[in-house]
C-alpha positions, -999 to 999 in steps of 0.1 A, spaced: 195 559 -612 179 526 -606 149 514 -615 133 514 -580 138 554 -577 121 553 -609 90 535 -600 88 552 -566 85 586 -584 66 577 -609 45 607 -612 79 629 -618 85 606 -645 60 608 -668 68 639 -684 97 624 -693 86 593 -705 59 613 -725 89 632 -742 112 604 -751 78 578 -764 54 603 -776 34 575 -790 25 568 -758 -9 584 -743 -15 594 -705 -42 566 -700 -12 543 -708 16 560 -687 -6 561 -657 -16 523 -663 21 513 -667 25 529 -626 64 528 -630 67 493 -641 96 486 -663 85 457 -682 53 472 -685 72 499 -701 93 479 -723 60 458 -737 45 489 -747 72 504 -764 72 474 -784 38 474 -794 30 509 -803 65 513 -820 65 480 -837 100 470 -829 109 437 -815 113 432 -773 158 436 -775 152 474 -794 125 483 -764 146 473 -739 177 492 -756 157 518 -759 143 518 -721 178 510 -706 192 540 -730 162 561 -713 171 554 -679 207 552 -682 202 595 -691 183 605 -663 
């Protein structure tokens, strides 16, 4: 699945992005609005890891839907 399909379904995806980052809240899934670096940055923060382990972690993510 490519990130477009993704981001153009956004709403479907949430639930699953709440599952796999619980950290994150809803306020801050619906303010992401499918976009991937978006994504990636907040992973980082709330998570503490550096940007390559977020993206791993996204491109892991999407790589299992």
């Amino acid at each position: 699945m490519n990130w477009d399909q993704i981001e153009g379904n956004w709403k479907q995806f949430k639930g699953k992005v709440k599952e796999h980052w619980g950290n994150l809240t809803d306020d801050q899934i619906d303010q992401i609005a499918g976009k991937r670096d978006q994504l990636i940055g907040l992973v980082q923060e709330e998570y503490g890891i550096k940007r390559e382990a977020a993206e791993s972690q996204v491109r892991d993510w999407e790589s299992r839907l």
